[in-house]
N, C-alpha and C positions, 0 to 999 in steps of 0.2 A: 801364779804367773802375772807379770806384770809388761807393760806396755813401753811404759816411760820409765826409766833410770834412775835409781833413789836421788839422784846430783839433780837431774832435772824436774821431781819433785818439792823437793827441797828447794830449789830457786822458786817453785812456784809459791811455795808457801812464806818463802820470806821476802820476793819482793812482788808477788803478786800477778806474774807476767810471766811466759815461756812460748818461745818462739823462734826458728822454725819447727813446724813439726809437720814432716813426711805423712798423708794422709791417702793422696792420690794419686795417679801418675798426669802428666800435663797433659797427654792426650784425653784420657776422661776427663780434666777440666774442662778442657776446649771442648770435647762433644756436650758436658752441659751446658757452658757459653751457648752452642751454636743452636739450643734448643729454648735459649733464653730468648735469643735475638731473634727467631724465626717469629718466636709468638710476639715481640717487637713489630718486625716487621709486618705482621698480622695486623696488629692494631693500630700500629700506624705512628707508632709514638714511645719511645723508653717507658720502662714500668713506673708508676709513680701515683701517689696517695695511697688507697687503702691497697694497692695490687701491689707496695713492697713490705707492706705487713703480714706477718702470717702468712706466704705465701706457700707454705709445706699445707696449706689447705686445699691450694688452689693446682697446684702443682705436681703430681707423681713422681715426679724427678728429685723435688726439694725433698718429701718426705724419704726419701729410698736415703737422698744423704743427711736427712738426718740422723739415720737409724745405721748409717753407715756402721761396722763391726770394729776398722781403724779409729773412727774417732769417737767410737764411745770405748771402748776400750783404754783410751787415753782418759776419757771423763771418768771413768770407773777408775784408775790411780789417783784421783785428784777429789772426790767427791763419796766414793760407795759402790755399791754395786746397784742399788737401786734408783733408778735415775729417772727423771722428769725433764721433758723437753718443754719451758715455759712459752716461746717465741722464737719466730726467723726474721729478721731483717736482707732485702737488699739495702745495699751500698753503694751506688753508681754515681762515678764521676765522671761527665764526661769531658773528651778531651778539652784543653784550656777552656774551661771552667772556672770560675769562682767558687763552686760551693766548696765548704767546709764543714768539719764538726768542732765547734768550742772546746775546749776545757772544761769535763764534766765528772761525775759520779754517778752511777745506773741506780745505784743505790737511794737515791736520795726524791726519784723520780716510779719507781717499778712498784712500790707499796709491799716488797717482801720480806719479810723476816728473817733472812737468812745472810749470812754473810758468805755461805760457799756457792754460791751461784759461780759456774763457769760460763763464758761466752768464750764460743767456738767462731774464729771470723777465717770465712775459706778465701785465696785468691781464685776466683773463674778467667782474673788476668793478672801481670806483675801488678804488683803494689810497691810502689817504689817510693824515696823520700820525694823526688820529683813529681811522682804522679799521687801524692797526699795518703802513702802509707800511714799507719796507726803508729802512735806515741803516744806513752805512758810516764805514767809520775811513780819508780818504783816507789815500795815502800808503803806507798800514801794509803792502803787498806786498810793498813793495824794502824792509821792515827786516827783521829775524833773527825766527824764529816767536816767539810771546807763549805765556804760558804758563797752560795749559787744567786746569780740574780737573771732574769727572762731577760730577752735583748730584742727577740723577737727580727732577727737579721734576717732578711729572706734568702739570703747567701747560706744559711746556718740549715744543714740537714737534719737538726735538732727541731724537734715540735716546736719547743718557747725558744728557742733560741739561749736555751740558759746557759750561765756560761761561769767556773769560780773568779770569785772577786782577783784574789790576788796567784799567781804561778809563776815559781820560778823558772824558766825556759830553759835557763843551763844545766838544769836536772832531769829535762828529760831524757828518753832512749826510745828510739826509734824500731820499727818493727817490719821493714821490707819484708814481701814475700813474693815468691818465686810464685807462676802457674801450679797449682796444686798443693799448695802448702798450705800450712792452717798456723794459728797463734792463738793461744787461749791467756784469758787475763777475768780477772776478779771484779765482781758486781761493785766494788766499791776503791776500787782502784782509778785514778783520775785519768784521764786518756784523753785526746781529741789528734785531730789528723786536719791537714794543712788542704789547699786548692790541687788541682790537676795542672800542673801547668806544658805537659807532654801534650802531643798531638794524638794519644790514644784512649782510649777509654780505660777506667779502671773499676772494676767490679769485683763484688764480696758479696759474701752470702755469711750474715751472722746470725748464729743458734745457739739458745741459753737454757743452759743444760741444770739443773737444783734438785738434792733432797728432797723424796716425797712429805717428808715432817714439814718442810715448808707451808706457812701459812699467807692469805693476801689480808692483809691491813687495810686498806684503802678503797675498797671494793666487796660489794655482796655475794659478787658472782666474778669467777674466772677458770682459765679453763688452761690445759695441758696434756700434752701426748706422754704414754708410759713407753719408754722406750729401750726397758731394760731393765729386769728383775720384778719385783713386787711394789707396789703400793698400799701401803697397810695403814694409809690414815684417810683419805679420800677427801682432803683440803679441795681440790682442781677438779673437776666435769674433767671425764675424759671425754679426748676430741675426737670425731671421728678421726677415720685414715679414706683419703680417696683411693677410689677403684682406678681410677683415670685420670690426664687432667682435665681441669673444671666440670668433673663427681658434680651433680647436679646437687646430693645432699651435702657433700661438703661447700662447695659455693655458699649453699644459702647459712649454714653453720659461721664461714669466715664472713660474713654480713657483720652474723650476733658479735662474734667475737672483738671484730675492729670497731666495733660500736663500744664494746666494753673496754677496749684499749685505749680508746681518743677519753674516754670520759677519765678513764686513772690517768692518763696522761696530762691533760688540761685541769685535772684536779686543782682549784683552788689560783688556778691562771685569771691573770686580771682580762684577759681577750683571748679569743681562741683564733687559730689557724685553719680556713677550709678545708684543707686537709692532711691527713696522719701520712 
């Protein structure tokens, strides 16, 4: 049994990107928004440095949708049956905004050896071309990497700001998404997404889904949740799973972990960023 449609397998494999895909209904988006924005409100402040990394550590809610059954089940058409969840990112634009994300490759930044890495990126709100939905470079997976220079924009929701040299814009294809939908696209597939220029916030939640055979290149130490079948090579520390949110053992685990993130990330960066 399968999930996803040999047509929209096939488009994933040929130009790198599929999208929309039915994951959750709007209302469970919005109840996790509202559970997003309380602990906001708690703190005082939108999530941001190490609390939008890895936050399936810190979080009960992130991990349950990691492990969601929809959208691994969708990763399991595209990748195996054995699956590894490497990293979550939030995504938060908020309303008229400047931030951005560049013109980039994950590939050329994550230190992994694999080319079938999925990223699962959820809307918790519309993603729209207006409010700096996701665009891609079809295609651009199967050519030779492009070539990235730091920019360092404080505008840029990119650690270095790195961004490729040259991109043709009239090639890209845009990736709106409705509350509750998800779009998956390729670790090495070029993408970046524009400003918010709407009066409402827009938020994602991205999870990167790889083959346990995966290796880390670039690093001593890294770590991954199993989240579906076997692991028979044991590359990645598994991660804990919180009981709760902020698991006082996980807390301190996502400490090590974003520690080990900002260093592969800044890897070889002429300056570094306060924070991831």
């Amino acid at each position: 049994m399968t999930h996803l449609d040999p047509a929209a397998i096939d488009q994933f494999q040929q130009l790198g990107y599929l999208s929309p895909v039915s994951v959750i209904s709007s209302p469970q988006a919005m109840m996790y928004r509202a559970r997003l924005e309380a602990y906001e409100t708690k703190i005082g402040h939108p999530v941001k440095g190490p609390l939008r990394t890895k936050p399936h550590l810190l979080f009960k809610w992130v991990d349950e949708l990691m492990r969601h059954t929809t959208v691994l089940d969708s990763i399991e058409d595209l990748i195996g049956p054995d699956i590894l969840c490497w990293n979550s990112w939030f995504w938060i634009k908020e309303g008229n905004a400047p931030s951005y994300v560049s013109w980039h490759q994950d590939s050329q930044y994550w230190g992994l050896d694999t080319s079938n890495l999925v990223t699962a990126w959820l809307a918790l709100s519309p993603a729209s071309d207006a409010s700096g939905c996701m665009r891609v470079m079809p295609g651009s997976h199967l050519k030779e990497p492009m070539i990235h220079k730091d920019l360092y924009d404080d505008d840029n929701l990119l650690t270095r700001g790195q961004e490729i040299v040259d991109v043709d814009e009239s090639k890209a294809v845009s990736m709106p998404l409705q509350t509750g939908e998800m779009s998956f696209h390729n670790i090495r597939i070029a993408h970046a997404s524009g400003p918010n220029v709407t009066s409402e916030r827009r938020i994602g939640l991205s999870l990167h889904y790889m083959p346990p055979q995966t290796t880390q290149l670039n690093s001593e130490w890294d770590c991954a949740s199993l989240v579906r079948g076997v692991d028979r090579f044991g590359n990645f520390e598994q991660a804990p799973v919180p009981t709760c949110d902020f698991d006082p053992v996980t807390v301190a685990y996502h400490e090590k972990a974003t520690t080990a993130m900002r260093e592969l990330l800044f890897k070889g960066a002429k300056k570094v960023r306060p924070t991831i």
